[in-house]
N, C-alpha and C positions, 0 to 999 in steps of 0.2 A: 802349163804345169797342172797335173791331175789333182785337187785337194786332196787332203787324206785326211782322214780322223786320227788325231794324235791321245792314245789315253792318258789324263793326269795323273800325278805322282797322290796329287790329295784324293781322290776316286778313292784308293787303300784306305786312306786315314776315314775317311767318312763312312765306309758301310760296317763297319766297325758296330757305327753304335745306330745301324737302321732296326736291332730287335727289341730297342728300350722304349721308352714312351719319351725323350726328352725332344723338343723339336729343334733340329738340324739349321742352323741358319748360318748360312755362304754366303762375303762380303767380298766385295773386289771393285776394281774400277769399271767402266764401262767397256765393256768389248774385249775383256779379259776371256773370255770364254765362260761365264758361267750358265748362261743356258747349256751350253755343250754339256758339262759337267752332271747338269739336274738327268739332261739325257742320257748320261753315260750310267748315272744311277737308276733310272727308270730300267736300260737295259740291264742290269747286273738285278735288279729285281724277277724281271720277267723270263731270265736266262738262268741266272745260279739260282734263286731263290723260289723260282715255278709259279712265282706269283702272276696269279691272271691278269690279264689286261683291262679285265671291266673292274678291276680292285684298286686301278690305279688313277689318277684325275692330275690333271696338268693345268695350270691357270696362268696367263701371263695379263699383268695386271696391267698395262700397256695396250691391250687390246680392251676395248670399253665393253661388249660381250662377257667377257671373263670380269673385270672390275664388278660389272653390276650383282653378278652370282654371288661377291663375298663382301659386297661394299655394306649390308646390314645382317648382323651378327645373328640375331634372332632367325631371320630368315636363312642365313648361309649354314645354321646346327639343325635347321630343319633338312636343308638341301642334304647336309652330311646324314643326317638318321635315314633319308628314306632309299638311300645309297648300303645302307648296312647291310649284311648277311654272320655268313659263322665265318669267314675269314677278314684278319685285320684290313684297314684298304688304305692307300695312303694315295698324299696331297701334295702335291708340289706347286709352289707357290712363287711363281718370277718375279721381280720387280717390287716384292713389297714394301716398299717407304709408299707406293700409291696409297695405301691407306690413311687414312689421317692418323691411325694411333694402330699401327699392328702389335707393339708388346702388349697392352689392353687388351685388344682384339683376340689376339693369340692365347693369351692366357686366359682368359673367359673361357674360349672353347675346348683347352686345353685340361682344364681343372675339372671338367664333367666326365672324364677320365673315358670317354668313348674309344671303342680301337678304331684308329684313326694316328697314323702318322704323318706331321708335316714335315718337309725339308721347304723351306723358303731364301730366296736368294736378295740381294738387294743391291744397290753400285754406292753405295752414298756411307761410308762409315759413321759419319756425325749424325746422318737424319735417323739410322738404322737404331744406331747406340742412343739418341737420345728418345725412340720410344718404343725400346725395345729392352733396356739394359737394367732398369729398374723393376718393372713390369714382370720380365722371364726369368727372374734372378731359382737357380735353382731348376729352372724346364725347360733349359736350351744347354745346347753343345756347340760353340760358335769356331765357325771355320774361316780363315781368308785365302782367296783366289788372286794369285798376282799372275801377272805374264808368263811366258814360256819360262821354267831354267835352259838354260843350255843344255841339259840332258835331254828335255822335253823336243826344244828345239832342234837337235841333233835326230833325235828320232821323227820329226818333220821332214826332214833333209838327206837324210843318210841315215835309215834305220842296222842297215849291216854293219857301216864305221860304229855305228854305237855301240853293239854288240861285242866286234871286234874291242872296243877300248876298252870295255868293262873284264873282258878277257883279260887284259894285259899283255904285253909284249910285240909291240906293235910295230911294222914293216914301216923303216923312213918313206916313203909313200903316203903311207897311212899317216901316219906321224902331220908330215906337212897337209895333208888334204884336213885332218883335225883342226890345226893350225888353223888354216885357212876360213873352216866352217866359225870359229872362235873370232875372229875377225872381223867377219859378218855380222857377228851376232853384235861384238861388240859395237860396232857404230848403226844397226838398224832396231837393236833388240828385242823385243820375246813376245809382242802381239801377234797373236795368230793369224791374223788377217794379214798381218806384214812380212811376216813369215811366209806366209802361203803364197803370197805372189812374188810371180819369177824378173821381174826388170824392176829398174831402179823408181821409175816414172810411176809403176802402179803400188810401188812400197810407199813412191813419197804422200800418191793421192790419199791410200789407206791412213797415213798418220795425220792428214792432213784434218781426214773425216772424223776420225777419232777426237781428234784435240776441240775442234768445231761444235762438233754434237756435246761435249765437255763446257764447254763455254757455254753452249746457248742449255741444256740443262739442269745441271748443275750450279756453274759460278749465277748465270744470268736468275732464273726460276727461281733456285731454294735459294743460295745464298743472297740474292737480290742484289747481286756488286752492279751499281748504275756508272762506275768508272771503268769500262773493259781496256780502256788505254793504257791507264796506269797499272791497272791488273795484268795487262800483257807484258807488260815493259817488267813488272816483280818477274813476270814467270822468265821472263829471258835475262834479268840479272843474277837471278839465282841458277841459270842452267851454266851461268859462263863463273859461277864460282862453286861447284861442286867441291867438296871436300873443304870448304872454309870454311870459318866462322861466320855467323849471319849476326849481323850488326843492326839490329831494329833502326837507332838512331839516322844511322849514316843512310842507312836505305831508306829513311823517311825524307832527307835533306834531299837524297837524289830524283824521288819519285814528284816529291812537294805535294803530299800526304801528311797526314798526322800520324802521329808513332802507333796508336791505336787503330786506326783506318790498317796501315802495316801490318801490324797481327793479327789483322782479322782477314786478312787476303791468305797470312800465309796458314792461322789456320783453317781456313776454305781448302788450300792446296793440300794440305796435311790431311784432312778429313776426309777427301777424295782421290786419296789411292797417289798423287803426283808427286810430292814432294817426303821424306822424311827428316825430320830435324835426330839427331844423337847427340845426346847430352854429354859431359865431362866428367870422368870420372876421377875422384878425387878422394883424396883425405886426410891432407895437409891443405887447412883455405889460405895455408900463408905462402905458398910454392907453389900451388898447383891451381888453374883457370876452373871457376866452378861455376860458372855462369850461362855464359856463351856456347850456343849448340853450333856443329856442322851443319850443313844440309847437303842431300842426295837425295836423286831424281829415284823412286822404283823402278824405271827402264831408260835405258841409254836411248832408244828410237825416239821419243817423247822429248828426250834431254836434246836431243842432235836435232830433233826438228824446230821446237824452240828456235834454239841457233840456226837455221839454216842452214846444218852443213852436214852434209852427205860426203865427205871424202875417205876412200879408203884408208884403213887403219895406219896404214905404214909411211901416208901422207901428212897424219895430221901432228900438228902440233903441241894437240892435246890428249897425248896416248895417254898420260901419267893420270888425269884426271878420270877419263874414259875409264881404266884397267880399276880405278880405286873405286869407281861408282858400279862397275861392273863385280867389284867381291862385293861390297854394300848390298845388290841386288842378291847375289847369291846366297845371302846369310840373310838377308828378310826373308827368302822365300822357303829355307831350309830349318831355320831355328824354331822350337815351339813358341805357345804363348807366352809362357814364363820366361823365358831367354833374355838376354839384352844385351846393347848394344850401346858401348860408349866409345869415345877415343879418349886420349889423355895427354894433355897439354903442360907446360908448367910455364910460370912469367919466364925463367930463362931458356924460352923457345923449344927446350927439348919435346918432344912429339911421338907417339904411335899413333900409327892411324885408326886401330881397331882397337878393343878390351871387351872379350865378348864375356860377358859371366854365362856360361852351361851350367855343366855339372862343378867344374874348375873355371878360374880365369884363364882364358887365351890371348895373348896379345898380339897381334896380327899386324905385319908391317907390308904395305905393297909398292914395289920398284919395277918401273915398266921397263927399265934399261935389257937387254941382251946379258945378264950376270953368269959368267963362264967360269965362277969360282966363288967357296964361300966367302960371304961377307959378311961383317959385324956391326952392324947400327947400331952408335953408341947411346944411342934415347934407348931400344927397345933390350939394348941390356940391360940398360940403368931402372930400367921400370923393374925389369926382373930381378934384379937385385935388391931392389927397393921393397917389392912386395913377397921376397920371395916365391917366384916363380919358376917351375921347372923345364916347362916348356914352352917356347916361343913360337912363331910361323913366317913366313917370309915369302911374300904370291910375288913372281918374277917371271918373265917371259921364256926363260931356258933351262936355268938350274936345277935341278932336283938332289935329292939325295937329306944325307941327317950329320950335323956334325956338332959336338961338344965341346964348349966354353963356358969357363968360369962356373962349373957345374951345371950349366945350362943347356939344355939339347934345342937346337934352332934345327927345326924342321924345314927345307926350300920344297917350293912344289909350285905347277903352273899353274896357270889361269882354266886348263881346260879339265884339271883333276882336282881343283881345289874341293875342298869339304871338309867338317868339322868332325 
């Protein structure tokens, strides 16, 4: 298969603000594509904006060359002034948690108000945020890079299908080869490197590499976990309970860990792009579970290699969790920063899976069965009832369409047109 460059959906969001002075900082996991990304911006500089190439400086801080030029601040405002001219020049900055203090760093040279813009990327949320978030507060625009969406992914794959479905009305052909790509996605998903290779063997080695290089620098380096056993054995009991409740205690009895050792693995996982916990949404503490989060994997590929298991979609036994971590994925990757993300429990078992607060509450309910007519989940009415709510959502494998209960419009739509 020929790679192709796939342009991201966040490229738009970001050159937005390349004519302010605040500095652009892209977080995301490892091998999510953000060098892609900084490259994608350098050409949207040198192409729409006519910005010269000797105005532009690229640094990856991973190659020790590059480290040394910015590793002392005094010297690196020198390196920047004798680079000046009459046009602004900008700095892209890869991998900066190498520094030992980039918000420090950045804001010193930041507040001499030189023209000079940076965009800097980094894999690490915890190392980034904790020296970078206090420090910038007020001189940054902070962005996150997750894995492909399945639009992104689609357009890896079948640039034309994609076009066609954004059209709408789409030839049963079309329809099942969609399907099909949706499929894929969901049991391998949305790394680019995983994406991009064409057999099962070189998808598995690429997530293999990923997850590896994740361990050794990430978990092993910054976070110092000297138990990789027990740290592997969380990651693979949290991948086989997606969409549950995560029980600190109970996982500590299983691991033979302390309960604290336990949340400190799982915020390493949460830190670095792997795992997300969603809270409960509530407002009755005496009816409704206020405690206890879910968790969900950022990518199904990650999630299934964990588990070892590669089985097509239509094989596994766990389509229902699959499909429910696969909307999870698509609404971390779609929702702004302010957005959020609960589900809503009560002690007598009633459930939705989602409650996303946007502009309004949505409550979001996902059924992976084949649904050939409307259905009525008696939780995700009762919630809407409860808070009144006017419209509900329901991600299904077939159904589409809108129909009206109890004053309530319950939206069906699939997995491959979901969006908010």
């Amino acid at each position: 298969m020929v790679k192709k460059l796939v342009l991201r959906k966040k490229l738009q969001e970001i050159i937005q603000y390349l004519d302010n002075e605040d500095i652009i900082v892209l977080l995301g996991a490892r091998r999510v594509g953000k060098t892609t990304l900084l490259l994608q911006i350098k050409n949207f500089l040198t192409q729409e904006k006519s910005v010269e190439e000797n105005n532009i400086y690229f640094l990856n801080l991973d190659v020790i060359d590059d480290l040394m030029i910015i590793k002392d601040q005094s010297s690196f405002i020198k390196y920047i002034k004798s680079r000046m001219g009459k046009e602004k020049i900008y700095f892209f900055i890869d991998e900066v948690q190498r520094l030992e203090n980039p918000g420090l760093f950045l804001k010193g040279v930041h507040d001499l108000h030189l023209p000079v813009k940076f965009i800097v990327s980094g894999s690490s949320s915890l190392e980034i945020k904790a020296k970078t978030q206090e420090a910038l507060t007020g001189r940054k625009k902070l962005f996150y890079l997750h894995p492909f969406s399945f639009d992104e992914f689609l357009s890896a794959k079948d640039e034309k299908l994609r076009v066609i479905q954004q059209k709408g009305d789409m030839s049963e052909p079309d329809k099942k080869a969609l399907k099909n790509y949706l499929k894929e996605f969901m049991v391998w998903g949305g790394y680019p490197e995983a994406v991009l290779e064409d057999t099962r063997e070189r998808k598995i080695k690429v997530l293999e590499e990923i997850y590896n290089s994740y361990l050794d620098k990430d978990i092993i380096n910054f976070f110092k976990i000297e138990d990789q056993i027990a740290f592997t054995k969380l990651v693979k009991i949290l991948a086989s309970q997606i969409g549950n409740l995560v029980n600190i205690a109970e996982l500590s009895l299983t691991l033979g860990v302390k309960n604290t050792t336990v949340k400190r693995y799982v915020y390493a996982l949460e830190g670095t792009f792997v795992v997300k916990l969603i809270p409960p949404f509530f407002k009755n503490t005496r009816k409704e579970i206020t405690k206890m989060p879910k968790v969900y994997f950022y990518d199904n590929g990650v999630r299934n290699f964990a588990l070892k298991r590669f089985e097509e979609f239509d094989e596994r036994d766990d389509k229902g969790p699959l499909l429910e971590n696969y909307v999870f994925s698509a609404l971390q990757k779609d929702l702004r920063t302010f957005d959020t993300i609960f589900f809503w429990r009560t002690k007598d078992k009633a459930e939705v899976d989602f409650i996303v607060e946007k502009d309004a509450i949505l409550p979001i309910e996902v059924k992976a069965q084949r649904i050939q007519k409307p259905i009525f989940p008696r939780s995700l009415l009762g919630f809407a009832r409860r808070y009144g709510i006017k419209d509900v959502m329901i991600v299904n494998m077939f159904f589409e369409g809108m129909v009206e209960k109890h004053d309530t419009r319950i939206h069906y739509t699939v997995p491959e047109k979901f969006k908010i």
